[in-house]
C-alpha positions in Angstrom: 36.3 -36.3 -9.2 39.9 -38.2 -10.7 41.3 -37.0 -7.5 38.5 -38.8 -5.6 38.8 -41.6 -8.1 42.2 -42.1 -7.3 42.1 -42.4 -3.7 39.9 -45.7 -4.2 41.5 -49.3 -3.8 42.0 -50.8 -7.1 39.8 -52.9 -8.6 40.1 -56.3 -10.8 38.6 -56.1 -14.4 36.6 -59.1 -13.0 34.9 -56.9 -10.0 34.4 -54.2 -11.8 32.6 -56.5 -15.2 30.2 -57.2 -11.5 30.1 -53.9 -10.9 28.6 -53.2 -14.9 26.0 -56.1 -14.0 24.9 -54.6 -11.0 24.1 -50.9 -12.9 21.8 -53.8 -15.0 19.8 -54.3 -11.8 19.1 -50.5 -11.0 16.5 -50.3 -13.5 14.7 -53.1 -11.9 14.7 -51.1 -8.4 13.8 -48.2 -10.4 10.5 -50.2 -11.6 10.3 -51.5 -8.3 10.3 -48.0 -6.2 8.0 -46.6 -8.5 5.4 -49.2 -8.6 5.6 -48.8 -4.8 5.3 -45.4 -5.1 2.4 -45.6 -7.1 0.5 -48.5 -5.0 1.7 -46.1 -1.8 -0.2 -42.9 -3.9 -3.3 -44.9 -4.5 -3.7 -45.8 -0.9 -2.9 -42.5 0.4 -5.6 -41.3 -1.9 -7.9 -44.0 -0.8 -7.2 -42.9 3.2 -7.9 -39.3 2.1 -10.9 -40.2 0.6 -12.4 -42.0 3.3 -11.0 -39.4 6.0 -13.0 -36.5 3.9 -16.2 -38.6 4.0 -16.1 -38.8 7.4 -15.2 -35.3 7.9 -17.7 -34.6 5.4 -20.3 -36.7 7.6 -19.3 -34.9 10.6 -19.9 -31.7 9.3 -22.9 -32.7 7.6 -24.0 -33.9 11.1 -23.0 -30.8 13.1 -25.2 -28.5 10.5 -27.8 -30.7 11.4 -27.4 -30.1 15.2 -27.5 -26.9 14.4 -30.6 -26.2 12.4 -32.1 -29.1 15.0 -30.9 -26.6 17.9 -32.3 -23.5 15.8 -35.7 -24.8 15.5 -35.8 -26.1 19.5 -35.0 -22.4 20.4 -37.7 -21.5 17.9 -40.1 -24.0 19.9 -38.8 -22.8 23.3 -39.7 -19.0 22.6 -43.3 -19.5 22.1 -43.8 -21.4 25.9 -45.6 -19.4 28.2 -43.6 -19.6 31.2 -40.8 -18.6 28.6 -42.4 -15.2 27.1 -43.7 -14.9 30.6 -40.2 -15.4 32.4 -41.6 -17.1 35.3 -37.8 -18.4 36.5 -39.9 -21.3 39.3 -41.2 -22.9 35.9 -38.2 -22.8 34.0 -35.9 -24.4 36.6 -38.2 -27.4 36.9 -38.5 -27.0 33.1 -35.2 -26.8 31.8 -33.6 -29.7 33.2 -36.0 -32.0 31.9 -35.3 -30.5 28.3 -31.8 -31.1 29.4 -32.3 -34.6 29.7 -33.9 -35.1 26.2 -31.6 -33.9 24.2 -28.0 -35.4 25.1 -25.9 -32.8 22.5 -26.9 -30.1 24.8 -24.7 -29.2 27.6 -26.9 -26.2 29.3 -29.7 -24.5 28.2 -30.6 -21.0 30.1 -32.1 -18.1 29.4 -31.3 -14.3 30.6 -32.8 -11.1 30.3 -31.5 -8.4 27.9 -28.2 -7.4 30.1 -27.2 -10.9 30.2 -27.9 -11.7 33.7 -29.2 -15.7 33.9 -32.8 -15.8 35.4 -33.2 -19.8 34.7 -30.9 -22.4 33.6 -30.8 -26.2 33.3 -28.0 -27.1 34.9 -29.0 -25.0 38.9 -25.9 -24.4 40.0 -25.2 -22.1 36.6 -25.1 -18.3 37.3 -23.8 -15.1 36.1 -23.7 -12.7 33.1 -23.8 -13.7 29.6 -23.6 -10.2 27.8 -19.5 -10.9 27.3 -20.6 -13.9 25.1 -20.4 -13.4 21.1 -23.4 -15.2 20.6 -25.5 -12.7 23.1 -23.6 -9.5 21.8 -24.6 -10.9 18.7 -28.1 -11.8 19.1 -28.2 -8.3 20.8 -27.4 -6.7 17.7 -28.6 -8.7 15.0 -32.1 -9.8 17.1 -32.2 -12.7 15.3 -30.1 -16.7 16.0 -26.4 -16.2 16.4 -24.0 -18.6 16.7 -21.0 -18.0 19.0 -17.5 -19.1 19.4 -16.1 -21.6 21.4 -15.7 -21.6 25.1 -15.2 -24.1 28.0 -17.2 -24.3 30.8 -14.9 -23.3 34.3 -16.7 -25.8 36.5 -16.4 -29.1 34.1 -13.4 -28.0 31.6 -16.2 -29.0 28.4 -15.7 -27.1 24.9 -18.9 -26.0 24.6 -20.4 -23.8 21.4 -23.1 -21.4 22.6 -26.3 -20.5 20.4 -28.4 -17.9 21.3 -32.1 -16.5 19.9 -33.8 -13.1 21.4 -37.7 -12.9 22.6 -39.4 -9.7 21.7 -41.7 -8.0 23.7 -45.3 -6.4 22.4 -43.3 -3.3 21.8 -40.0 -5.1 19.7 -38.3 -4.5 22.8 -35.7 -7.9 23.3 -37.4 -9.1 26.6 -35.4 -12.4 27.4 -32.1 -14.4 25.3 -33.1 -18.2 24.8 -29.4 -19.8 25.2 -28.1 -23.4 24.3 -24.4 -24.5 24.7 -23.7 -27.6 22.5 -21.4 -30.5 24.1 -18.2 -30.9 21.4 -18.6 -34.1 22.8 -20.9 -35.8 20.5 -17.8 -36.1 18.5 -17.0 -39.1 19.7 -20.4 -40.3 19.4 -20.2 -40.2 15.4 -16.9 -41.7 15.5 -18.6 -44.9 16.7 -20.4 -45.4 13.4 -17.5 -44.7 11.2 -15.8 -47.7 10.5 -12.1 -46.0 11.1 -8.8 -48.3 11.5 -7.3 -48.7 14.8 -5.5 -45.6 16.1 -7.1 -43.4 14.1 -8.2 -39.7 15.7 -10.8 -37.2 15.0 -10.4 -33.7 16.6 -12.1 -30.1 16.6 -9.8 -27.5 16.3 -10.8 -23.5 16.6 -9.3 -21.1 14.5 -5.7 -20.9 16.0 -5.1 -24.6 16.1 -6.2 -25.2 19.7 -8.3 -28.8 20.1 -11.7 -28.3 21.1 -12.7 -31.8 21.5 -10.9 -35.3 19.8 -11.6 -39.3 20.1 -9.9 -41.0 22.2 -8.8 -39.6 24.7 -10.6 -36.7 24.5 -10.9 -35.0 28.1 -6.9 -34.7 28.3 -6.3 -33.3 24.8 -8.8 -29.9 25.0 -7.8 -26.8 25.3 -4.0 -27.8 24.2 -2.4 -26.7 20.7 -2.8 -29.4 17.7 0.4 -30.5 15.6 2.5 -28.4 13.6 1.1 -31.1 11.2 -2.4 -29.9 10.9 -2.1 -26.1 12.0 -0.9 -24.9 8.2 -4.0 -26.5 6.8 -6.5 -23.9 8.9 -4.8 -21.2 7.5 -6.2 -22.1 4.4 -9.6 -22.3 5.5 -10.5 -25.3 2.6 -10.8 -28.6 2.9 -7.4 -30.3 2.6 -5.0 -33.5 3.3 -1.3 -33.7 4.6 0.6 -36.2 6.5 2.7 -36.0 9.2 3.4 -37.0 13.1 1.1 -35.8 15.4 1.7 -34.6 19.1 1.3 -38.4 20.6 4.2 -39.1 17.8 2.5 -41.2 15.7 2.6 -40.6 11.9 -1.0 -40.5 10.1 -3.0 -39.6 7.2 -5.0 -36.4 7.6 -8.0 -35.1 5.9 -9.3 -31.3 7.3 -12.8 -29.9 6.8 -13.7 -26.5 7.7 -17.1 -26.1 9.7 -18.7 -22.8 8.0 -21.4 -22.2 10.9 -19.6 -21.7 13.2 -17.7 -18.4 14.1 -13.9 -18.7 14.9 -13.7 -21.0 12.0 -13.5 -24.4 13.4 -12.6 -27.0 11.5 -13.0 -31.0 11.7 -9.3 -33.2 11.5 -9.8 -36.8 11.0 -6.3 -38.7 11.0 -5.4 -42.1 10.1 -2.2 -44.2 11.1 0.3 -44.3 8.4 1.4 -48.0 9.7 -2.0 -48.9 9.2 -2.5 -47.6 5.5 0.7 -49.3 4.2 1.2 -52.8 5.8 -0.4 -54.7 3.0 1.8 -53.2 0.7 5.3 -53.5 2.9 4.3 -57.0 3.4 4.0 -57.3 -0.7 7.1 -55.5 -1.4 9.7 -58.0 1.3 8.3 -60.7 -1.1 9.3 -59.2 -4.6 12.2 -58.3 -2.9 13.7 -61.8 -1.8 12.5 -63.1 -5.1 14.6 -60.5 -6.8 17.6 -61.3 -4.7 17.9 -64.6 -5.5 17.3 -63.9 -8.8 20.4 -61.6 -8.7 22.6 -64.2 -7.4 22.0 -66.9 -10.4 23.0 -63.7 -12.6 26.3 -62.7 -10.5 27.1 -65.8 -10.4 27.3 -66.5 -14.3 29.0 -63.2 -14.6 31.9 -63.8 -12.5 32.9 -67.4 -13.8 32.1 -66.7 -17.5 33.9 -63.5 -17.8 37.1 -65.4 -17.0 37.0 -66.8 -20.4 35.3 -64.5 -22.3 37.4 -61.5 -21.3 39.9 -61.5 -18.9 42.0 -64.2 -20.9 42.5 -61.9 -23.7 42.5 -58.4 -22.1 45.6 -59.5 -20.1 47.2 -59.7 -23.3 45.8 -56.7 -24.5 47.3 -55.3 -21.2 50.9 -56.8 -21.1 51.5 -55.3 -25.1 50.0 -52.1 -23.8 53.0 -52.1 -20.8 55.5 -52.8 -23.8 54.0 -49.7 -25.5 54.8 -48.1 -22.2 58.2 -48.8 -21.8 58.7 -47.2 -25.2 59.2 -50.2 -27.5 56.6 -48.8 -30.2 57.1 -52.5 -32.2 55.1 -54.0 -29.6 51.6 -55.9 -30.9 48.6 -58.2 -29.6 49.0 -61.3 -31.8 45.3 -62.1 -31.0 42.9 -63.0 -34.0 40.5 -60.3 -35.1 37.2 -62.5 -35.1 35.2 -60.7 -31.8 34.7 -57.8 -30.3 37.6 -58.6 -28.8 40.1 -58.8 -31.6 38.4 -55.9 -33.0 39.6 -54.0 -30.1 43.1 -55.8 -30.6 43.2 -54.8 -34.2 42.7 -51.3 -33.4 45.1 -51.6 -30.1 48.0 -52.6 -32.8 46.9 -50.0 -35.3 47.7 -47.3 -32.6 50.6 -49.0 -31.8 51.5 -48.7 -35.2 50.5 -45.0 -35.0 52.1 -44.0 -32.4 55.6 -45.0 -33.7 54.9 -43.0 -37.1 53.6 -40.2 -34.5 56.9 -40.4 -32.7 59.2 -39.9 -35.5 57.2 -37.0 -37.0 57.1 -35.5 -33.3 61.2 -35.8 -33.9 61.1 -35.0 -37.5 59.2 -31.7 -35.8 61.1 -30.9 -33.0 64.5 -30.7 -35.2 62.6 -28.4 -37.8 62.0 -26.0 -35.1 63.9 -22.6 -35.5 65.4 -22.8 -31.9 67.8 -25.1 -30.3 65.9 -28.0 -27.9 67.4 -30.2 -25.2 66.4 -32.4 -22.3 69.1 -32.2 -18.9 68.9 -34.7 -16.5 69.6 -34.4 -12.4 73.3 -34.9 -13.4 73.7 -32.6 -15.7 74.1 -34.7 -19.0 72.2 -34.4 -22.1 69.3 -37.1 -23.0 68.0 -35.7 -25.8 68.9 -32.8 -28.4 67.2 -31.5 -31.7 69.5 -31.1 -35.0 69.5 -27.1 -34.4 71.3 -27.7 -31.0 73.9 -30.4 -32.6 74.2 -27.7 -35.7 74.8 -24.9 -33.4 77.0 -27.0 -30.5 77.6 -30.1 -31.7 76.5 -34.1 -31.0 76.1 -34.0 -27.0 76.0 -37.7 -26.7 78.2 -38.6 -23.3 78.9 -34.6 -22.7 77.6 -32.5 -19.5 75.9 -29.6 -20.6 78.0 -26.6 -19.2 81.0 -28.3 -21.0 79.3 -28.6 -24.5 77.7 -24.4 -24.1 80.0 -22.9 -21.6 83.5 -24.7 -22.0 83.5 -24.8 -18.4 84.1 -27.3 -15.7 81.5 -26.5 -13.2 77.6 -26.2 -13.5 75.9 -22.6 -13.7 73.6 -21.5 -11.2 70.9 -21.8 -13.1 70.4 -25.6 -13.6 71.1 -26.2 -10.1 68.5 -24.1 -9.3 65.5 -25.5 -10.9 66.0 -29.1 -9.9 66.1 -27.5 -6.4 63.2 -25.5 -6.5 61.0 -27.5 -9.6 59.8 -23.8 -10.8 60.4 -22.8 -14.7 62.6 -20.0 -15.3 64.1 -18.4 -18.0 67.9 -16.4 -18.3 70.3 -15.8 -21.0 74.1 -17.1 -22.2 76.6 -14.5 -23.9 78.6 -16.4 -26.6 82.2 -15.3 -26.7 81.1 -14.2 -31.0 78.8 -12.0 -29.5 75.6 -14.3 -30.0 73.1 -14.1 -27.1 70.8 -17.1 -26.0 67.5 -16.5 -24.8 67.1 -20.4 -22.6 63.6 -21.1 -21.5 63.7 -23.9 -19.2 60.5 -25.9 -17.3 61.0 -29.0 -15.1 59.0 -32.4 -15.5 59.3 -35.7 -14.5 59.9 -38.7 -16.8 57.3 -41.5 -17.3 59.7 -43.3 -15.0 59.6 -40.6 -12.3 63.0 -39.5 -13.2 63.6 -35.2 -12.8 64.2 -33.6 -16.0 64.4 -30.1 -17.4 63.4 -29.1 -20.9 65.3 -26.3 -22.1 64.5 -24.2 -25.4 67.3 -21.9 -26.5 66.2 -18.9 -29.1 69.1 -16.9 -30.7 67.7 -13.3 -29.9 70.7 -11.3 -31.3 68.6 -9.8 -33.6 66.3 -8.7 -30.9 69.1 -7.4 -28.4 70.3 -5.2 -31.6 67.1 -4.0 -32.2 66.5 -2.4 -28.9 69.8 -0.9 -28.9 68.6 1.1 -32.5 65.4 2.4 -30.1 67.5 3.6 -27.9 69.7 5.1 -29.9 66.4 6.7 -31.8 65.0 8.1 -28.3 68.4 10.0 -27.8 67.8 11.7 -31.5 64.4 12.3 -30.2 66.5 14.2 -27.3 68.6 15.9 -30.0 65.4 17.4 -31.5 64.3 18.8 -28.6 67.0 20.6 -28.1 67.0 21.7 -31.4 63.9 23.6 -30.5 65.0 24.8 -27.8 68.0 26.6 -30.1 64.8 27.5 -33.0 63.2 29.4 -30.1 67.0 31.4 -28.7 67.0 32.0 -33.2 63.8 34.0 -32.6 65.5 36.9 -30.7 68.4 38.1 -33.2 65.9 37.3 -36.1 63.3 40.1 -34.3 66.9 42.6 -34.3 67.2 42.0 -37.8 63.7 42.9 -38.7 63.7 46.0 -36.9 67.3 47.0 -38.1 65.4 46.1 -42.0 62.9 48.6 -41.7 64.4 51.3 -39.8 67.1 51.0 -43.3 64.2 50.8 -45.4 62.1 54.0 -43.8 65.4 56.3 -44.4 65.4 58.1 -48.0 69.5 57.1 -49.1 67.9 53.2 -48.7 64.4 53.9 -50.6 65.9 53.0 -53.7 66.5 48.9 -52.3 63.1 48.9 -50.4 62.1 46.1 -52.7 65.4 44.0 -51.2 64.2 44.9 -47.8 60.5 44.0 -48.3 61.8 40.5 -49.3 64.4 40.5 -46.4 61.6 41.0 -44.0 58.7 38.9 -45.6 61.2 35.8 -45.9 62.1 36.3 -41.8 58.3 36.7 -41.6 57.9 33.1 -43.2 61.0 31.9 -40.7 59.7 33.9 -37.8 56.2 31.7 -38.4 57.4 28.4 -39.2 59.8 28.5 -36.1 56.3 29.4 -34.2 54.9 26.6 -35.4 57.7 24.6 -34.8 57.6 25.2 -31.1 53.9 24.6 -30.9 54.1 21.1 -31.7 56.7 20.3 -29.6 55.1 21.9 -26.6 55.3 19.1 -24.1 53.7 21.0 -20.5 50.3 22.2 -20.5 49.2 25.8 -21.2 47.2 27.2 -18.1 43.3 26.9 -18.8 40.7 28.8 -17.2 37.2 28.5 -18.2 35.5 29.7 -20.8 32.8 29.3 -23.5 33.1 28.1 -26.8 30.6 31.0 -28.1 31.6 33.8 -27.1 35.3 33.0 -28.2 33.3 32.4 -31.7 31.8 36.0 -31.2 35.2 37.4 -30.1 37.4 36.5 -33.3 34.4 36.4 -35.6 35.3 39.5 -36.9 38.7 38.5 -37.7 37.1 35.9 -39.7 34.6 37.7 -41.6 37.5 40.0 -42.8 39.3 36.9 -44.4 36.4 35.7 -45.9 35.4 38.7 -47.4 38.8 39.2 -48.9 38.4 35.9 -50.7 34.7 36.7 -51.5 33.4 33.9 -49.3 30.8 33.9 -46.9 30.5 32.8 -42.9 27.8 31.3 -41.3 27.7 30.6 -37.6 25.0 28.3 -35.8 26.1 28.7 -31.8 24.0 26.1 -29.5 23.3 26.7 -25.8 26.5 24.9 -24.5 28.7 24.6 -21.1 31.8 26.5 -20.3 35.1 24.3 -20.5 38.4 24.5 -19.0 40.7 25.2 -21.5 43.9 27.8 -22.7 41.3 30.1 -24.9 44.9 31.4 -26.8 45.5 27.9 -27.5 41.9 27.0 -28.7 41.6 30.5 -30.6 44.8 29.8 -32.6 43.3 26.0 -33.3 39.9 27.8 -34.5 41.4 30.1 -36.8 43.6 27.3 -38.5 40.8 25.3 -39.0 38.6 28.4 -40.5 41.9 29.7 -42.9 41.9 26.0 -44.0 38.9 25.4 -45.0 38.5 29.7 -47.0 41.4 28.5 -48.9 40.2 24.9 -49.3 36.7 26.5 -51.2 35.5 28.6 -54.2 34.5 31.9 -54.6 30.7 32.5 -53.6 31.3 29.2 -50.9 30.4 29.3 -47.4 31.8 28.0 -44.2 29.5 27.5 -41.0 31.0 27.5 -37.5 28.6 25.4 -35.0 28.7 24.7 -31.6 26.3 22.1 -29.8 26.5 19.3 -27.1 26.6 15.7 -27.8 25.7 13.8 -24.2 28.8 14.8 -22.0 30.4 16.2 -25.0 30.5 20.0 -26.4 31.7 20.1 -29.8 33.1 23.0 -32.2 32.4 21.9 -35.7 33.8 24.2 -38.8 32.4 23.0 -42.3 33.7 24.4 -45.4 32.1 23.4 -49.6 35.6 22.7 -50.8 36.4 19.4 -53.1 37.3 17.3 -50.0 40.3 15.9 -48.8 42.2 13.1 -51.0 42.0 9.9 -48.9 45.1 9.1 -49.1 46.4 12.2 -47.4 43.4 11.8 -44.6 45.4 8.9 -42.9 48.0 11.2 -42.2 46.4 14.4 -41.4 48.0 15.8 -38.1 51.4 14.5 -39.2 54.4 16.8 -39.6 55.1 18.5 -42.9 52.5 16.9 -44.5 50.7 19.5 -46.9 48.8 19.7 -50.1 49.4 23.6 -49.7 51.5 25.0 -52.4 52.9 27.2 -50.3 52.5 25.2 -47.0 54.5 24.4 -44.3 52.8 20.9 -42.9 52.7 22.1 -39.8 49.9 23.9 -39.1 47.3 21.0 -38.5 49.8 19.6 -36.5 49.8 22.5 -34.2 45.7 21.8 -34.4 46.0 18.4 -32.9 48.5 19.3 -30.2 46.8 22.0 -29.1 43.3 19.6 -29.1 45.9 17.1 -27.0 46.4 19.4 -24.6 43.1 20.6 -24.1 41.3 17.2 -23.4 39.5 17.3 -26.5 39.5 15.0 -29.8 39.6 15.8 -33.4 37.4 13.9 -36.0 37.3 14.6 -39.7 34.6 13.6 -42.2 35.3 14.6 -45.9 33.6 13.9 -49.6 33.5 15.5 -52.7 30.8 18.2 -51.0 33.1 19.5 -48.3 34.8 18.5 -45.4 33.6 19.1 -41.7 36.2 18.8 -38.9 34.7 18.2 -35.2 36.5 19.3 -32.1 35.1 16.6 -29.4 35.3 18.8 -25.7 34.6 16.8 -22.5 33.8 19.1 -19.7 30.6 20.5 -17.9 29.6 23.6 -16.1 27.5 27.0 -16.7 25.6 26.9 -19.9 25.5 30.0 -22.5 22.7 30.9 -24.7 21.4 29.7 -27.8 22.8 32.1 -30.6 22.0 32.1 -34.4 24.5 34.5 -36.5 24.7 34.9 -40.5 27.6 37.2 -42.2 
């Protein structure tokens, strides 16, 4: 939208005060269009109206033929020469019916296969028994009415009704047949008082025009409008508007004809030009009354805003230029007694603003805990902060690699950036060792002028703190290696051992087997904490293969039960159906047993601790609950971290070891403690073959 905006011609403050006084006048066209809309509404329902009474007369007319026809049949049937079939009688007979009744187009009659024995009109022959009406009357022996049909010799849309004579025996003997002429149409138009172009049409079923006025002979038989052919798919009365096939654009009103089979329907149309030339003809009046009422107003506008506004908004726009240019001490100078002067009062307050705005922007810029400058095109300095003049100097008259470098020829860096107009960022080595972190970004003055802003941050600090993390990762290098040494210490330690007991097994020795006991148990204690040791700094992963959590429960339960009868405590185990897992079953054995030797120790005698297994979702989870006091909260935050104990005689390493092993395994460890125990959940995430439910007490 600015974009757009832009791209217009400028416009005077006088065109566009006009162009505010014509948005007055849209309202009035508003009023205007909708009154229209609402006279052109009330006449479109009048038009309907009087298109559905004549519809409604039509029909009313046509149900009347009808019941006139049903009761000549009626008539007809109890003539001798009828019942009697005597077809010399009826030939002279029938064409004089013929004549007194004009609605008629044939009347015959035929005997029970359909053949025609006598008709009206003597050069009719043939079969009827293809006709709805006689199938109908066949098999309902009573009036039916058929569908529509036109007549080969004359092109007519005709509507047959047909009405059996019995025979002594209820045999049908004869079918008494009239076709009514679709013609008479045009004969009820005549006493409608229509406008001038109007139309009135029967249409069948699938839209096809049975008879219409005028011009009827050339329209039947041919398809009606796409106007008027959704409204029969209704079947109910309706209106619409639209053009019609000769292309002229009327009113319609559409009434279904009930009667009759193939669900014919009466169309009476009305000429839109018709409907509304009273009302155009009303609305070109208002119209030129408004115009000229429009002109008076424009006119006033445009030579009283001369005085009233444009006088003083020149001024308004000449200090507003000054304020442009940068001289902040520019003001108005008009009175503040109108609107006007308000708006001047409130120009110089933000006049006055803006300068006190300016020198705090300053007073902020030089407070800022890196060094600031603006570069023009030719390399000089337009603007620094106090950090840069504290940390360089006053650059007034000096060329920015001479004041930062102490060189004589630009760096590639600000030639680079008024080339290509792209921010970028690099950094300047000080002879002291200081480093500069420069951020620069390119923008053009208010005067169009190319500038770069440049933001300098001492980052030292930074530069010597990344050096210490590098320094720290090459100690975490050292300590690898150092396990790799704790693991070559196993081998001679295991010599040792061996040597120990061979010394303390021979009889000359027995009398130091208490020193050897307490040589070996200490390796022991070195021997495990090395293990340990090596556990947590595993780094590749164990092979896994899979495996169910329960029956590696089952498998070192035993083991378990032996410890916690040694410390008179009791094991409870509550094994859900679960999946098997891929995992290292040493790894997860060793993790089990930590957790279960943890939690004996962490209890009182007569306690119990309950092993469960069970899914949760896609997880299978190992849970080991013990009745001890809980875990002190402020060791829970660093549970898993080395050497952390509350053991007495603990190394800190063992749930450590827990959590590494979990790591490798793709599972999780969650702990929740109180003063009634603590529970520790081993989250798995695996699927596959599911074990049996299994419930165990020892």
């Amino acid at each position: 939208m600015q974009d757009f905006l832009e791209k217009l011609p400028p416009l005077s403050l006088r065109m566009r005060i006009f162009l505010i006084a014509l948005l007055a006048i849209i309202p009035v066209m508003g009023i205007m269009s909708i009154e229209f809309r609402e006279n052109q509404e009330l006449i479109i329902s009048n038009i309907y109206h009087q298109d559905l009474s004549v519809a409604y007369s039509m029909s009313e007319n046509q149900d009347g033929l009808i019941s006139q026809t049903k009761g000549f049949l009626t008539a007809l049937s109890l003539l001798p020469q009828v019942r009697a079939g005597d077809t010399t009688a009826l030939n002279k007979l029938l064409p004089q019916l013929l004549n007194s009744y004009p609605n008629y187009y044939n009347i015959l009659i035929t005997n029970s296969n359909g053949t025609i024995i006598a008709s009206a009109l003597l050069h009719t022959n043939g079969n009827e028994s293809q006709r709805s009406y006689f199938k109908k009357a066949i098999q309902t022996r009573g009036f039916s009415i058929g569908n529509y049909q036109v007549d080969y010799i004359s092109k007519k849309a005709t509507v047959g009704i047909a009405y059996p004579i019995l025979d002594d025996k209820g045999q049908i003997k004869t079918v008494l047949v009239v076709t009514l002429n679709l013609e008479w149409l045009g004969t009820l138009l005549g006493k409608d008082d229509l406008p001038p172009g109007s139309v009135v049409g029967l249409l069948d079923g699938n839209g096809v025009v049975l008879a219409r006025f005028p011009v009827a002979q050339s329209w039947v038989g041919k398809q009606a409008s796409a106007t008027v052919r959704p409204l029969l798919m209704t079947k109910k009365e309706g209106t619409t508007e639209g053009r019609g096939n000769d292309g002229i654009y009327r009113l319609y009103a559409f009434v279904p004809l009930d009667p009759i089979e193939g669900n014919m329907s009466i169309v009476v149309g009305v000429p839109a030009q018709f409907a509304f030339a009273g009302l155009k003809k009303t609305i070109i009046y208002d119209f030129i009354g408004l115009l000229v009422v429009i002109a008076a107003f424009f006119i006033l506008v445009w030579e009283g805003s001369k005085w009233l506004i444009l006088g003083p908004l020149d001024v308004l726009a000449s200090t507003a230029r000054r304020l442009s240019k940068g001289d902040m001490t520019a003001r108005t100078g008009l009175p503040y007694f109108s609107e006007i002067g308000q708006l001047a009062r409130s120009f110089d307050k933000m006049a006055a603003s803006l300068e006190n705005e300016r020198k705090k922007l300053y007073a902020l810029i030089d407070e800022l805990p890196a060094s600031i400058w603006v570069q023009s095109e030719d390399y000089f300095i337009r603007f620094a902060n106090k950090r840069f003049i504290k940390n360089f100097g006053d650059p007034v008259g000096k060329i920015c690699y001479e004041i930062l470098r102490n060189e004589d020829t630009p760096c590639n860096h600000c030639q680079t950036i008024f080339e290509t107009q792209r921010s970028a960022n690099f950094e300047i080595t000080f002879a002291e060792g200081k480093i500069l972190e420069v951020h620069q970004r390119f923008f053009l003055d208010i005067d169009g002028c190319p500038l770069v802003l440049k933001m300098g941050l001492d980052i030292t600090d930074k530069k010597t703190a990344e050096e210490e993390m590098i320094r720290l990762d090459r100690l975490n290098l050292v300590g690898e290696m150092a396990a790799t040494i704790a693991h070559e210490i196993r081998n001679p330690m295991t010599t040792v051992r061996g040597f120990l007991q061979m010394l303390g097994a021979k009889e000359e020795c027995r009398k130091y087997s208490d020193y050897y006991n307490i040589m070996i148990d200490e390796l022991d204690s070195a021997n495990s904490i090395i293990t340990e040791y090596l556990s947590l700094t595993r780094k590749t992963r164990a092979p896994h293969e899979s495996c169910n959590l329960n029956d590696l429960v089952k498998q070192i339960r035993p083991l378990i039960i032996s410890d916690a009868t040694g410390l008179c405590l009791g094991i409870e185990t509550d094994l859900k159906e679960v999946p098997n897992l891929s995992m290292n079953k040493k790894e997860i054995g060793q993790l089990l047993l930590n957790l279960v030797r943890n939690g004996l120790e962490a209890m009182d005698e007569g306690s119990t601790l309950t092993i469960r297994t069970f899914t949760e979702g896609d997880n299978v989870t190992l849970a080991v609950q013990d009745q001890g006091s809980g875990i002190d909260p402020a060791v829970l935050n660093k549970l898993g971290t080395p050497f952390v104990t509350t053991k007495e005689n603990g190394t800190g390493l063992g749930l450590s070891v827990c959590y590494a092993i979990a790591n490798r395994n793709n599972a999780e460890i969650n702990v929740d403690t109180g003063p009634n125990g603590t529970t520790f959940y081993i989250r798995f995430k695996g699927t596959g073959s599911v074990a049996g439910d299994i419930q165990i007490a020892g």
